[in-house]
PDB file of N, CA, C and O in Angstrom:
ATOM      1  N   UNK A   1      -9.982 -13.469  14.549  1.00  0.00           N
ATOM      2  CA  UNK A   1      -9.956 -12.046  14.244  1.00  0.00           C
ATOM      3  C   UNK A   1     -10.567 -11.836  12.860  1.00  0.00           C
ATOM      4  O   UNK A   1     -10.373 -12.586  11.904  1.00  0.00           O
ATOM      5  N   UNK A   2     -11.416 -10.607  12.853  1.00  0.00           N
ATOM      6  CA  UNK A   2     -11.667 -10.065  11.592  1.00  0.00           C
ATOM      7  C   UNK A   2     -11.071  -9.798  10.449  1.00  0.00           C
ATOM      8  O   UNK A   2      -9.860  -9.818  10.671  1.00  0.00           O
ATOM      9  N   UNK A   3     -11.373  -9.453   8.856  1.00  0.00           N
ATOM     10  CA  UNK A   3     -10.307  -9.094   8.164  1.00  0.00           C
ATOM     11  C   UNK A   3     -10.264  -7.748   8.196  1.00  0.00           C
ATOM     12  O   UNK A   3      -9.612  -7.115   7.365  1.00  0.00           O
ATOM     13  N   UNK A   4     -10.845  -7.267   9.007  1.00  0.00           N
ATOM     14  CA  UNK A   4     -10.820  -5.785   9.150  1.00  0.00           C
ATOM     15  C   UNK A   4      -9.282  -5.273  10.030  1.00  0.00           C
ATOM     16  O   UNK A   4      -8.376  -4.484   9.762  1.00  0.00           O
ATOM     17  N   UNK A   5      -9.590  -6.211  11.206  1.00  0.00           N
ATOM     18  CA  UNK A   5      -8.145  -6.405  12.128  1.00  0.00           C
ATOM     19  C   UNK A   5      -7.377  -6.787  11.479  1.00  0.00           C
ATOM     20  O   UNK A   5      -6.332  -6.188  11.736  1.00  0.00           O
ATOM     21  N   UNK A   6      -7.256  -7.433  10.781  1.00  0.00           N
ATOM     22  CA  UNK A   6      -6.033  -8.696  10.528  1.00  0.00           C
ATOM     23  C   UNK A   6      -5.420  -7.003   9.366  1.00  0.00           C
ATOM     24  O   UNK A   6      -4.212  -6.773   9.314  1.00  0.00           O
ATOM     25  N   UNK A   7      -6.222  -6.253   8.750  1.00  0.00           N
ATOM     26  CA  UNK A   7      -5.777  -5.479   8.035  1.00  0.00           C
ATOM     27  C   UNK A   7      -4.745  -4.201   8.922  1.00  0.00           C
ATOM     28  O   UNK A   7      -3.624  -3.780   8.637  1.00  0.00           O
ATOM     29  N   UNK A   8      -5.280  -3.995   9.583  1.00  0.00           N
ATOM     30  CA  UNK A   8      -4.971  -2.801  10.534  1.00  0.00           C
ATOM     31  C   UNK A   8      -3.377  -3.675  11.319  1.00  0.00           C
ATOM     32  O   UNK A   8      -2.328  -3.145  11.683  1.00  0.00           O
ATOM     33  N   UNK A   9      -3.683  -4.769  11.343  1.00  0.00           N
ATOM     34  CA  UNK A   9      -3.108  -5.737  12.173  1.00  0.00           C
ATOM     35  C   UNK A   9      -0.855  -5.290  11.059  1.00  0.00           C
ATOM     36  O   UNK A   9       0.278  -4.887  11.324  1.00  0.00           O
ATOM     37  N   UNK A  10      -1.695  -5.790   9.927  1.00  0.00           N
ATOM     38  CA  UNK A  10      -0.909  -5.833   8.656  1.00  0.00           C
ATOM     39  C   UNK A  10      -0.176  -4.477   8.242  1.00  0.00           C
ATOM     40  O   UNK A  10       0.927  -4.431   7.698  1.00  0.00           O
ATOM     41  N   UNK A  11      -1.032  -3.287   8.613  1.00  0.00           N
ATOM     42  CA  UNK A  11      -0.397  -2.249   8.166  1.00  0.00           C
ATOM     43  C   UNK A  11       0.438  -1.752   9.402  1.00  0.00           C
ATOM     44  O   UNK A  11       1.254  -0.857   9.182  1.00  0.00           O
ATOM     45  N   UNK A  12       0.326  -2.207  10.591  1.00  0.00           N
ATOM     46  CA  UNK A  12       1.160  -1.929  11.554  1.00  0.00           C
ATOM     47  C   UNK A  12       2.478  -2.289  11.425  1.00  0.00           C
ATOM     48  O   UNK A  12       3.431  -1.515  11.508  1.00  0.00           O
ATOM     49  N   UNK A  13       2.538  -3.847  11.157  1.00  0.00           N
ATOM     50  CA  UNK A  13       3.379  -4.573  10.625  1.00  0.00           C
ATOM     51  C   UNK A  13       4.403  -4.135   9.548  1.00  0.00           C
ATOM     52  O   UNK A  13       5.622  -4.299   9.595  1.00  0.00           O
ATOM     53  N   UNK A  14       3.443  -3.359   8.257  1.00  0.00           N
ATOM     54  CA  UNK A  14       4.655  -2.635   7.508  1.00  0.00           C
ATOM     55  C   UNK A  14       5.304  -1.193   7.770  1.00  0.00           C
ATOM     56  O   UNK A  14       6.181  -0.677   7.077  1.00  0.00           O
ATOM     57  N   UNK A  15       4.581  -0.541   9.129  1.00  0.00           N
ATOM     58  CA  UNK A  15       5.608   0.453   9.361  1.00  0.00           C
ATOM     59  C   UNK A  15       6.325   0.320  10.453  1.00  0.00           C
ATOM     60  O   UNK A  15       7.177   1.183  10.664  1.00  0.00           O
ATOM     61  N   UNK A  16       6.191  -0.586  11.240  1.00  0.00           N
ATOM     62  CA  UNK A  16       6.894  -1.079  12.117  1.00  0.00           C
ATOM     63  C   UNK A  16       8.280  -2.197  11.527  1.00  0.00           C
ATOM     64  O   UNK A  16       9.491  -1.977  11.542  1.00  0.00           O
ATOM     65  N   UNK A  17       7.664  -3.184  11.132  1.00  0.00           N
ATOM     66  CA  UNK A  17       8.831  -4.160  11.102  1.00  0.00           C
ATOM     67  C   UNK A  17       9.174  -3.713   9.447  1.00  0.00           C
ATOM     68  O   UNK A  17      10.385  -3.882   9.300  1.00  0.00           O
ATOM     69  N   UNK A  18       8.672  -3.303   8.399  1.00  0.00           N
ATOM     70  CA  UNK A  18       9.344  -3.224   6.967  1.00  0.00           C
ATOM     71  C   UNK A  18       9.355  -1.777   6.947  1.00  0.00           C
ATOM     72  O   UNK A  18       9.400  -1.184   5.870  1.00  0.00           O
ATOM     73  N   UNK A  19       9.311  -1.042   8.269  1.00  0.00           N
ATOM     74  CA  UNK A  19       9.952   0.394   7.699  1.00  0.00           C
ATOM     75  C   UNK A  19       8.763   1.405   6.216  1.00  0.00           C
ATOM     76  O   UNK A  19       8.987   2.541   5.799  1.00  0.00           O
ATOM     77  N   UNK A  20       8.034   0.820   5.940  1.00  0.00           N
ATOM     78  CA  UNK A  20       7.287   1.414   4.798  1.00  0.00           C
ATOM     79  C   UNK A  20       6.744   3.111   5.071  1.00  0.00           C
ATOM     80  O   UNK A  20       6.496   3.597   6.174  1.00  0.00           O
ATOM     81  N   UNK A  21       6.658   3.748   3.852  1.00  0.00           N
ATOM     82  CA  UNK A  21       6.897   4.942   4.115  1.00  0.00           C
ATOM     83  C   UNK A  21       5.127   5.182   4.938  1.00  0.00           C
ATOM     84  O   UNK A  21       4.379   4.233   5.173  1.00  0.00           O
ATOM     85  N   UNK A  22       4.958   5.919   5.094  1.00  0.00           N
ATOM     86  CA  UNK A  22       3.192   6.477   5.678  1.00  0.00           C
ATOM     87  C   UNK A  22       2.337   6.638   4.488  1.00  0.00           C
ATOM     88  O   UNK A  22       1.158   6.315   4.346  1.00  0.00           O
ATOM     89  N   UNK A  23       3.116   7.175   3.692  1.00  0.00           N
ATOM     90  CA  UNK A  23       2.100   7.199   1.883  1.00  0.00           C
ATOM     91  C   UNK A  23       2.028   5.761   1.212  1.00  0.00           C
ATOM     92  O   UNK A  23       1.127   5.625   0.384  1.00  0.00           O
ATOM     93  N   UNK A  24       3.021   4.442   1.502  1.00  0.00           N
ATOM     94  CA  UNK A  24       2.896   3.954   1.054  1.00  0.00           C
ATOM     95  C   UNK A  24       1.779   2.659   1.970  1.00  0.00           C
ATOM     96  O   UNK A  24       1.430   1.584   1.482  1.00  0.00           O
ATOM     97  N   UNK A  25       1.331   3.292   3.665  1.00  0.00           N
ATOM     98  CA  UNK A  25       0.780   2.751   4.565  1.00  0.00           C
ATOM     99  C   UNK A  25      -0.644   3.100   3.948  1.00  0.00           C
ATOM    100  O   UNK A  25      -1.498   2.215   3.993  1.00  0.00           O
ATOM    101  N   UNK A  26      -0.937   4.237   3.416  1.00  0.00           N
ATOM    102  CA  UNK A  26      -2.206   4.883   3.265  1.00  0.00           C
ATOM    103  C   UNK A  26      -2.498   4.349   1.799  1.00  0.00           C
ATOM    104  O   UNK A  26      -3.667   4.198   1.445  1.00  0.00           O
ATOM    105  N   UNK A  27      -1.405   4.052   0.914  1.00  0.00           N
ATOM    106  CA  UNK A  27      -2.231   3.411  -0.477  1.00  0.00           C
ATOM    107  C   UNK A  27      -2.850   2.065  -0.113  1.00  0.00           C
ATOM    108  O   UNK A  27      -4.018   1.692  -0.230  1.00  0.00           O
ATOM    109  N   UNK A  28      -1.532   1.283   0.467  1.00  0.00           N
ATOM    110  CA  UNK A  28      -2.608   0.031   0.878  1.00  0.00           C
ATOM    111  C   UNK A  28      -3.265  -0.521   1.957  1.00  0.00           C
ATOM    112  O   UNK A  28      -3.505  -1.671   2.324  1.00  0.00           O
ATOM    113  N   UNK A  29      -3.552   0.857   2.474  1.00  0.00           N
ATOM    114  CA  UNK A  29      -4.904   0.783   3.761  1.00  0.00           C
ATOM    115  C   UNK A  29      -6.333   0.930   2.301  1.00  0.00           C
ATOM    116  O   UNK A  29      -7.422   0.361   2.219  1.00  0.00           O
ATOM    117  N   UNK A  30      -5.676   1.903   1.394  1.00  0.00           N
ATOM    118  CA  UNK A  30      -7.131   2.113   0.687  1.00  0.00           C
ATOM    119  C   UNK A  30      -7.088   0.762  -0.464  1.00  0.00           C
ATOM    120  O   UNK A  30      -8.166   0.175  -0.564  1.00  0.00           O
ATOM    121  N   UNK A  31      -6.654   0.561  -0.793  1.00  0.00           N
ATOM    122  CA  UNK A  31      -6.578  -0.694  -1.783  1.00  0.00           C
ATOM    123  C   UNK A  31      -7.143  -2.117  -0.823  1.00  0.00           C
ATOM    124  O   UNK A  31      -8.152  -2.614  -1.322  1.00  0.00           O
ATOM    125  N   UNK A  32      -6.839  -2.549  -0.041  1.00  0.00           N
ATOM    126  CA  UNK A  32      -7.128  -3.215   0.560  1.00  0.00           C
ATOM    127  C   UNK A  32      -8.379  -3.043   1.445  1.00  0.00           C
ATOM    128  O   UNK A  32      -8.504  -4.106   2.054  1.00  0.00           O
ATOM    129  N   UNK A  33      -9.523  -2.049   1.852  1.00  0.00           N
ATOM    130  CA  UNK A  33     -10.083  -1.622   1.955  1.00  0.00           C
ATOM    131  C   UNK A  33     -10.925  -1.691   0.916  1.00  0.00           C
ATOM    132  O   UNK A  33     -11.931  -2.386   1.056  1.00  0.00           O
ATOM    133  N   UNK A  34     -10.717  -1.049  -0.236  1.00  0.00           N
ATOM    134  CA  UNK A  34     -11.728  -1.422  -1.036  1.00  0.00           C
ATOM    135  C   UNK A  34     -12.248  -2.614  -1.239  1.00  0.00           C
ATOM    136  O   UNK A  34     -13.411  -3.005  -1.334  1.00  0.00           O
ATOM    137  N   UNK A  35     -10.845  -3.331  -1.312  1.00  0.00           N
ATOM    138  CA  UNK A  35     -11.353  -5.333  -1.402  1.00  0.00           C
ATOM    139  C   UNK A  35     -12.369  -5.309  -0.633  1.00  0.00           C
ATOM    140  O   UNK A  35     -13.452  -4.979  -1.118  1.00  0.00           O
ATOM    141  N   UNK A  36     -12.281  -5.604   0.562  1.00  0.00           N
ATOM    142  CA  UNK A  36     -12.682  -5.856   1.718  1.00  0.00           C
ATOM    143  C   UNK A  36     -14.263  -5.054   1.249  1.00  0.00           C
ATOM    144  O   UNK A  36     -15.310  -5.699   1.300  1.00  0.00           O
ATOM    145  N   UNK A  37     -14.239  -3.946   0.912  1.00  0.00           N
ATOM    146  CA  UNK A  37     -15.902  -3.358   0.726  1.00  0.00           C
ATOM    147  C   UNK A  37     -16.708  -4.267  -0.019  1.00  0.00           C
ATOM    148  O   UNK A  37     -17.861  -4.626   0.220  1.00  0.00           O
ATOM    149  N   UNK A  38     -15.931  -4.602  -0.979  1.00  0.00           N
ATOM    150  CA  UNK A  38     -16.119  -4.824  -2.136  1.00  0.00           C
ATOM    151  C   UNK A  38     -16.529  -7.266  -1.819  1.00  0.00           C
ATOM    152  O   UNK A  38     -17.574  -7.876  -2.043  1.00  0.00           O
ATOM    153  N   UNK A  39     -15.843  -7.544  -1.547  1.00  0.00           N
ATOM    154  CA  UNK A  39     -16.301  -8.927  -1.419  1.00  0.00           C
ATOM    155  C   UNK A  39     -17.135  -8.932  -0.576  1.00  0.00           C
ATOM    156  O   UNK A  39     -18.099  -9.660  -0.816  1.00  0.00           O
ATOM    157  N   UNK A  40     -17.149  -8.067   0.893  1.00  0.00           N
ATOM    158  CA  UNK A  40     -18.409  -8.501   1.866  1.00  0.00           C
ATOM    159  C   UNK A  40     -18.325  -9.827   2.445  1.00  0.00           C
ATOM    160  O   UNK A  40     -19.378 -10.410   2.701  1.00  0.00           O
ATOM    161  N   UNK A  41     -17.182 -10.393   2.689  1.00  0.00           N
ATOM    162  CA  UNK A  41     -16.943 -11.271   3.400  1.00  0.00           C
ATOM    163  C   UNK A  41     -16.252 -10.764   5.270  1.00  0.00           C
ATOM    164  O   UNK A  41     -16.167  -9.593   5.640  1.00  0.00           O
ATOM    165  N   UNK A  42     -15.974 -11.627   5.885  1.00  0.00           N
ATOM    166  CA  UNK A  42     -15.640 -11.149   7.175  1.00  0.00           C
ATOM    167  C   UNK A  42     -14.412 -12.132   7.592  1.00  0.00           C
ATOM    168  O   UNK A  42     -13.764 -11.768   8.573  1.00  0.00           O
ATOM    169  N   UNK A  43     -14.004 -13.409   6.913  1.00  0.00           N
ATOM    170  CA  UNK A  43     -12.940 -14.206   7.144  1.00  0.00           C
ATOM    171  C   UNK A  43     -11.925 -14.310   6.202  1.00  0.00           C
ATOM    172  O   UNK A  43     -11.804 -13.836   5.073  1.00  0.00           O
ATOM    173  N   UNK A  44     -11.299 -14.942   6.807  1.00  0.00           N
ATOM    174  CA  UNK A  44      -9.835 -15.094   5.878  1.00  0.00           C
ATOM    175  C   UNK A  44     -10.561 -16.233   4.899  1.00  0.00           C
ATOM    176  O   UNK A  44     -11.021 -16.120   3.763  1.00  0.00           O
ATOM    177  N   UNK A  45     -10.504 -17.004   5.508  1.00  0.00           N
ATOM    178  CA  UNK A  45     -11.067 -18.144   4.648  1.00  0.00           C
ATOM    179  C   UNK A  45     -12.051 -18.322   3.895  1.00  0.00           C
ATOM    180  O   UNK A  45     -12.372 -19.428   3.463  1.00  0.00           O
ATOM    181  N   UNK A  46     -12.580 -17.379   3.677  1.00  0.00           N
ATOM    182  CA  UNK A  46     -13.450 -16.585   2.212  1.00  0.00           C
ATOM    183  C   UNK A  46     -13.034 -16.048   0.926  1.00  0.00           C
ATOM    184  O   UNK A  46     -13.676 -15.736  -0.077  1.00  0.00           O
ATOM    185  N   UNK A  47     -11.382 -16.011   1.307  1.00  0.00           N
ATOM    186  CA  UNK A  47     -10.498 -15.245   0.082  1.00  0.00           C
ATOM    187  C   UNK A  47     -10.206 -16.617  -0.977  1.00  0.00           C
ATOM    188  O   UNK A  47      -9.310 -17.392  -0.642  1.00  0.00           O
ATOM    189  N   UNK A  48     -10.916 -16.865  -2.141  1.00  0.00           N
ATOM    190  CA  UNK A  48     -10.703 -17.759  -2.971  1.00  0.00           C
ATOM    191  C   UNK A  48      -9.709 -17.332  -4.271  1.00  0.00           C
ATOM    192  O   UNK A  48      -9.834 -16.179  -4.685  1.00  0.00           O
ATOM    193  N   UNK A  49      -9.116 -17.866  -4.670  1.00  0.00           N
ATOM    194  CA  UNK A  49      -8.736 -17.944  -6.143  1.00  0.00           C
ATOM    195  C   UNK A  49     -10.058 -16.712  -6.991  1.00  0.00           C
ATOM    196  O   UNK A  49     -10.113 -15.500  -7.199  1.00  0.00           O
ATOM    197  N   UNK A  50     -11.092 -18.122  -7.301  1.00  0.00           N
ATOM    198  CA  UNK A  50     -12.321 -17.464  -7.880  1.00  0.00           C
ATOM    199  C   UNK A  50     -12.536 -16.098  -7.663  1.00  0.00           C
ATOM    200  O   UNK A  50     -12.818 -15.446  -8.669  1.00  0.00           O
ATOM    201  N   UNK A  51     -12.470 -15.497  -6.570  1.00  0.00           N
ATOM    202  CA  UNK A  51     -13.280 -14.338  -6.009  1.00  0.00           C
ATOM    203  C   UNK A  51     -12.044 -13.533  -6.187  1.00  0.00           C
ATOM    204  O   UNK A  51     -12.410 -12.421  -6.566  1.00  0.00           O
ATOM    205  N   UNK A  52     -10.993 -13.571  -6.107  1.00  0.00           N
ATOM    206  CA  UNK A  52     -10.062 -12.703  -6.519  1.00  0.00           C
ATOM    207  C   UNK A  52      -9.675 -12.452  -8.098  1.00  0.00           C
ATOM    208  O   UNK A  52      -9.093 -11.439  -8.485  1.00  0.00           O
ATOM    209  N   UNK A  53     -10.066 -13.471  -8.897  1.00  0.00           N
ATOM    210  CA  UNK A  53     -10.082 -13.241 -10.320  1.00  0.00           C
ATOM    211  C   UNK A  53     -11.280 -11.947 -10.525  1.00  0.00           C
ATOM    212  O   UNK A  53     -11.094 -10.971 -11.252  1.00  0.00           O
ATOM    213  N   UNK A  54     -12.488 -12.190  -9.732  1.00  0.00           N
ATOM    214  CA  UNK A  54     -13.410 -11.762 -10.002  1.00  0.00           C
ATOM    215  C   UNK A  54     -13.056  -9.789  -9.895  1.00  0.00           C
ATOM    216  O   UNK A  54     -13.241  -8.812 -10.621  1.00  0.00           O
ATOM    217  N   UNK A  55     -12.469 -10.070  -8.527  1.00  0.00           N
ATOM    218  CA  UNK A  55     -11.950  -8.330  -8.242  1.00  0.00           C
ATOM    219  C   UNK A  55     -11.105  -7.867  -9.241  1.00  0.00           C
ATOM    220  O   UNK A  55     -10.950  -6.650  -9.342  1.00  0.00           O
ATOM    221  N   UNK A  56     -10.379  -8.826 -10.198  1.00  0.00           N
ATOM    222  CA  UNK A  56      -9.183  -8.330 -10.883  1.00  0.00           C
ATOM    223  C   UNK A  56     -10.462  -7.873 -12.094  1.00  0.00           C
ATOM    224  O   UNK A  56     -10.458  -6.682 -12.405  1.00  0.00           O
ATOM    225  N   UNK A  57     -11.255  -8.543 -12.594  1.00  0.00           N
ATOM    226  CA  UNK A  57     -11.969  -8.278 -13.230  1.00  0.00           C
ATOM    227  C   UNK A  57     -13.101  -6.597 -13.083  1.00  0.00           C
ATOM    228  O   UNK A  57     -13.642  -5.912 -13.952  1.00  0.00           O
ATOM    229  N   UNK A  58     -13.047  -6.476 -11.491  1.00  0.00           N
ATOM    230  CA  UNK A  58     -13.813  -5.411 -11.005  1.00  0.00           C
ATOM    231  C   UNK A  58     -13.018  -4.477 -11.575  1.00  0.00           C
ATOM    232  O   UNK A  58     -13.134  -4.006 -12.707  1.00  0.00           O
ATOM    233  N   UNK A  59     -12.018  -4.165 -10.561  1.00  0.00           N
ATOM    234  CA  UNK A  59     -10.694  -3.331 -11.557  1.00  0.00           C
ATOM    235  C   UNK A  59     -10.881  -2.988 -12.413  1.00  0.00           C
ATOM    236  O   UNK A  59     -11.187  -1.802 -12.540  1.00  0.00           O
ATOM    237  N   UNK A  60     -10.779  -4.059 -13.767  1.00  0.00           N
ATOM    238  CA  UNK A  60     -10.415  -3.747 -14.922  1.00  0.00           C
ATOM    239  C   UNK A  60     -11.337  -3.074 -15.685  1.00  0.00           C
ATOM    240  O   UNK A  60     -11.056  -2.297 -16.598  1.00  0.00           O
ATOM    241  N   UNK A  61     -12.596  -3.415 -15.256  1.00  0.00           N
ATOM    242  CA  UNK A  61     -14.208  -2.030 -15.593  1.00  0.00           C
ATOM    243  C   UNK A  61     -14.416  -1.245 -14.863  1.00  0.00           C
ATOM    244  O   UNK A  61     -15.487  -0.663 -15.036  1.00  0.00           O
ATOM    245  N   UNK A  62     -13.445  -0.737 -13.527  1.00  0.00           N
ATOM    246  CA  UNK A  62     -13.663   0.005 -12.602  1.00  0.00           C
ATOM    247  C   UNK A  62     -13.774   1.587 -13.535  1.00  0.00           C
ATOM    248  O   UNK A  62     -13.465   1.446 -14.718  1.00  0.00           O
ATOM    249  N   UNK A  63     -14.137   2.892 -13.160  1.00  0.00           N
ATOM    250  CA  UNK A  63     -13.956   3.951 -13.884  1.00  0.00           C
ATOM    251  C   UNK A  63     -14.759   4.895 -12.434  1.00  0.00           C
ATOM    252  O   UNK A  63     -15.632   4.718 -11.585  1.00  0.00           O
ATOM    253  N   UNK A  64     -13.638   6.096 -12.937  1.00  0.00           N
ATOM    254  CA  UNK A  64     -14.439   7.061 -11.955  1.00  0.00           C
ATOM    255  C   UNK A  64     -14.976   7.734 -12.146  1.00  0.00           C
ATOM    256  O   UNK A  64     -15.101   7.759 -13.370  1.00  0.00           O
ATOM    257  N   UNK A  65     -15.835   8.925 -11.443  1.00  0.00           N
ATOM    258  CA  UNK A  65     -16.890  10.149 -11.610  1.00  0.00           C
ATOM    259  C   UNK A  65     -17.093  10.169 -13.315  1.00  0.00           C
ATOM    260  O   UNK A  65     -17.975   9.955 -14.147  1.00  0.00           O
ATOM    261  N   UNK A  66     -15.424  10.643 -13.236  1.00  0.00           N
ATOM    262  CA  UNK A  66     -15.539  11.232 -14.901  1.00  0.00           C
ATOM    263  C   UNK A  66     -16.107   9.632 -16.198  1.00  0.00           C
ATOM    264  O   UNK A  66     -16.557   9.788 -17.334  1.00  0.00           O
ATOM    265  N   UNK A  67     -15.968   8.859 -15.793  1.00  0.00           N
ATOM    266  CA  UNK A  67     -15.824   7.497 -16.910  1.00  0.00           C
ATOM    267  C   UNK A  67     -14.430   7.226 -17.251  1.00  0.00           C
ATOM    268  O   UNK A  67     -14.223   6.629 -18.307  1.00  0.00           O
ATOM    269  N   UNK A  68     -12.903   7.760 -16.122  1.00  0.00           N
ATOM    270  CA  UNK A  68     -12.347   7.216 -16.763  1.00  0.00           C
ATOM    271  C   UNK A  68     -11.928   5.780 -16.208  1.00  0.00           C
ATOM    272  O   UNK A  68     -12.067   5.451 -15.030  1.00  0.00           O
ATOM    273  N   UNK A  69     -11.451   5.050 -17.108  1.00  0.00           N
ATOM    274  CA  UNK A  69     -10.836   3.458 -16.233  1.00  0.00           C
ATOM    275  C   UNK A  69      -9.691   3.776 -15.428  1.00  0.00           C
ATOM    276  O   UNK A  69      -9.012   4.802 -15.408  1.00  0.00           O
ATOM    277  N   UNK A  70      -9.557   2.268 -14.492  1.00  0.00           N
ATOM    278  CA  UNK A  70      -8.791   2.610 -13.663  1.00  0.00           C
ATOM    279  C   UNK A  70      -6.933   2.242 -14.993  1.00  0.00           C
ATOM    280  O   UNK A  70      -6.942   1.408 -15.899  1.00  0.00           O
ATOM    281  N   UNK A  71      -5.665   3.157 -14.630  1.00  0.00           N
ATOM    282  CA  UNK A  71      -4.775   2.641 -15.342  1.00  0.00           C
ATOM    283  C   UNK A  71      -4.068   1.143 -14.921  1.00  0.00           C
ATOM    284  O   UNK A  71      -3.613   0.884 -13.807  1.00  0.00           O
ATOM    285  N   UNK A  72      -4.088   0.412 -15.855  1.00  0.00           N
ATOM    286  CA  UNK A  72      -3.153  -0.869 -15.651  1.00  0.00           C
ATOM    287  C   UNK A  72      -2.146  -0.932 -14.500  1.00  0.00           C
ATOM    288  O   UNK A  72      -2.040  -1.952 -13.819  1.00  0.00           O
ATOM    289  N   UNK A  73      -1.310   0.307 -14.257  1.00  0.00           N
ATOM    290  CA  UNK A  73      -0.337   0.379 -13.224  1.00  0.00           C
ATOM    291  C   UNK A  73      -0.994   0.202 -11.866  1.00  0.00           C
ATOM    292  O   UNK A  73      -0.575  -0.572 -11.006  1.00  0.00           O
ATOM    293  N   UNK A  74      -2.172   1.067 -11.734  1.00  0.00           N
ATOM    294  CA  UNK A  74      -3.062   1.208 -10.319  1.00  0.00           C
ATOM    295  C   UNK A  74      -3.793   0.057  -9.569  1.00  0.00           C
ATOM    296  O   UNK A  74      -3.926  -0.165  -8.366  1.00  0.00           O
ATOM    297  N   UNK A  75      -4.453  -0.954 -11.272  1.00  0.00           N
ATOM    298  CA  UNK A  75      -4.734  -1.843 -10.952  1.00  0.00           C
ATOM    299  C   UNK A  75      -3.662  -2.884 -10.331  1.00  0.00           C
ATOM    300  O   UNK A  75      -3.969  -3.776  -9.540  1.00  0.00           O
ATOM    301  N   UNK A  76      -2.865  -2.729 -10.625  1.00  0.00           N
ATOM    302  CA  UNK A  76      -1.274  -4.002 -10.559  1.00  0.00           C
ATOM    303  C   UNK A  76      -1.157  -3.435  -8.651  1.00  0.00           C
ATOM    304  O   UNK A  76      -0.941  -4.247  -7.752  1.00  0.00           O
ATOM    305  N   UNK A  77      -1.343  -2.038  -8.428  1.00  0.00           N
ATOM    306  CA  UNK A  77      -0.956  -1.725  -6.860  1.00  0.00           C
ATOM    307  C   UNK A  77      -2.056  -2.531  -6.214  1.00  0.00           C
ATOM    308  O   UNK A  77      -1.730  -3.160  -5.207  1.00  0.00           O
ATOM    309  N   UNK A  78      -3.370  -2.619  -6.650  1.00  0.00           N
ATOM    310  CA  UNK A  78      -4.151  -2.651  -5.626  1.00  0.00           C
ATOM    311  C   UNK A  78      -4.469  -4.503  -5.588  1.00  0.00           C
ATOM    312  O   UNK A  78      -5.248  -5.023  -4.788  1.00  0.00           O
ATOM    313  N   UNK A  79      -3.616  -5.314  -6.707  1.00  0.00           N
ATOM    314  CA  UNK A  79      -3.322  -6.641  -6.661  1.00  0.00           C
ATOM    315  C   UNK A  79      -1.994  -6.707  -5.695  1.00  0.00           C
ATOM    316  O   UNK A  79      -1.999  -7.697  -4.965  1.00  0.00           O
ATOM    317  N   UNK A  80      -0.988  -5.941  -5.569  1.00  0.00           N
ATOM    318  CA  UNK A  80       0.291  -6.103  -4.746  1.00  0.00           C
ATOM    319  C   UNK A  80       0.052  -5.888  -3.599  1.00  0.00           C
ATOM    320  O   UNK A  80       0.690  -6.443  -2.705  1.00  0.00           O
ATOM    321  N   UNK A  81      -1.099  -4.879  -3.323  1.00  0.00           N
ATOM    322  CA  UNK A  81      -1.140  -4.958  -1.839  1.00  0.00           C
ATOM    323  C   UNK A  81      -2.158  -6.045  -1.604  1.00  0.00           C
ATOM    324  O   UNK A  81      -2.120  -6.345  -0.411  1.00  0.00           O
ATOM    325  N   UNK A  82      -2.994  -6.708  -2.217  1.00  0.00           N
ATOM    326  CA  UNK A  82      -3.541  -7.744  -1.536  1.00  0.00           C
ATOM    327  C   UNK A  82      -2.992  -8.954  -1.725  1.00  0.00           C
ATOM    328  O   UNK A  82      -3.513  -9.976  -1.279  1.00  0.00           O
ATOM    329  N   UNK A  83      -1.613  -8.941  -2.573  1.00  0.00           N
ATOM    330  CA  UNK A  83      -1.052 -10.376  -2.728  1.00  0.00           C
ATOM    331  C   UNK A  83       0.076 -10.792  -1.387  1.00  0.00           C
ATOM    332  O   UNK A  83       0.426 -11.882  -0.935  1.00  0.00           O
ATOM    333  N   UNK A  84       0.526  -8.997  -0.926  1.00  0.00           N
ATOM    334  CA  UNK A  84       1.099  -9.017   0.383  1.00  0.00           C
ATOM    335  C   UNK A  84       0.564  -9.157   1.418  1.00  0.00           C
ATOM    336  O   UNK A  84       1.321  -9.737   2.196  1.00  0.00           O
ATOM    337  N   UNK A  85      -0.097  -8.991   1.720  1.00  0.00           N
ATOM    338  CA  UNK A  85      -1.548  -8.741   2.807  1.00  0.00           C
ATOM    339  C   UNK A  85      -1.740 -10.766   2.597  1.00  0.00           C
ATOM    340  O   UNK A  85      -1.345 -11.534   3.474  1.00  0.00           O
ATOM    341  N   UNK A  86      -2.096 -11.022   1.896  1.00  0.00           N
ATOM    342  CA  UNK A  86      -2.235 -12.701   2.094  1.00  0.00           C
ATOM    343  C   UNK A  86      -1.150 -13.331   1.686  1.00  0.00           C
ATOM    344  O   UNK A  86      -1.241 -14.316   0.954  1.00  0.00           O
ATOM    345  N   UNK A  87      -0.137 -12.914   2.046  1.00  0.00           N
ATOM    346  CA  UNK A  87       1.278 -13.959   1.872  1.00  0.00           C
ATOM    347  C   UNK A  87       2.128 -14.117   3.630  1.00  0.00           C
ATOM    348  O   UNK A  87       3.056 -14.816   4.037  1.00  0.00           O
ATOM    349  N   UNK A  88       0.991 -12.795   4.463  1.00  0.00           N
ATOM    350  CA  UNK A  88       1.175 -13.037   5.638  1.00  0.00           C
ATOM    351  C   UNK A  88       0.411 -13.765   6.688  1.00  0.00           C
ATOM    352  O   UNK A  88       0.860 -13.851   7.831  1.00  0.00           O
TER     353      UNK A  88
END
């Protein structure tokens, strides 16, 4: 399976079996999503150490429309949902 599935696969999983609210289904459909845009890989077994330092690094120069950065807190969500997402 794709990591596209395995994602969809995952968010089923947290409103089904962990009860998670629908807002908290939709932050890390988009957080995890972005990864996924963002490495351009298609397997699990593409997710390295390396390449995830690298996203933490994306993050941390990320900025929007306006120039602003992303906040420390936002960045920390969009590491929690992909540290959950691969702990399954």
């Amino acid at each position: 399976m794709n990591l596209s599935g395995l994602i969809t696969d995952f968010l089923e999983y947290l409103e089904v079996e962990r009860n998670r609210s629908q807002k908290t289904i939709q932050n890390y459909d988009h957080y995890l999503r972005r990864f996924l845009d963002w490495m351009k890989v298609t397997e699990p077994k593409d997710i390295t150490l390396p390449l995830i330092k690298k996203y933490r690094l994306l993050l941390n120069r990320h900025t929007d429309q306006k120039g602003t950065p992303l906040k420390r807190i936002t960045q920390a969500y969009h590491i929690i949902a992909l540290r959950s997402f691969l702990r399954l």
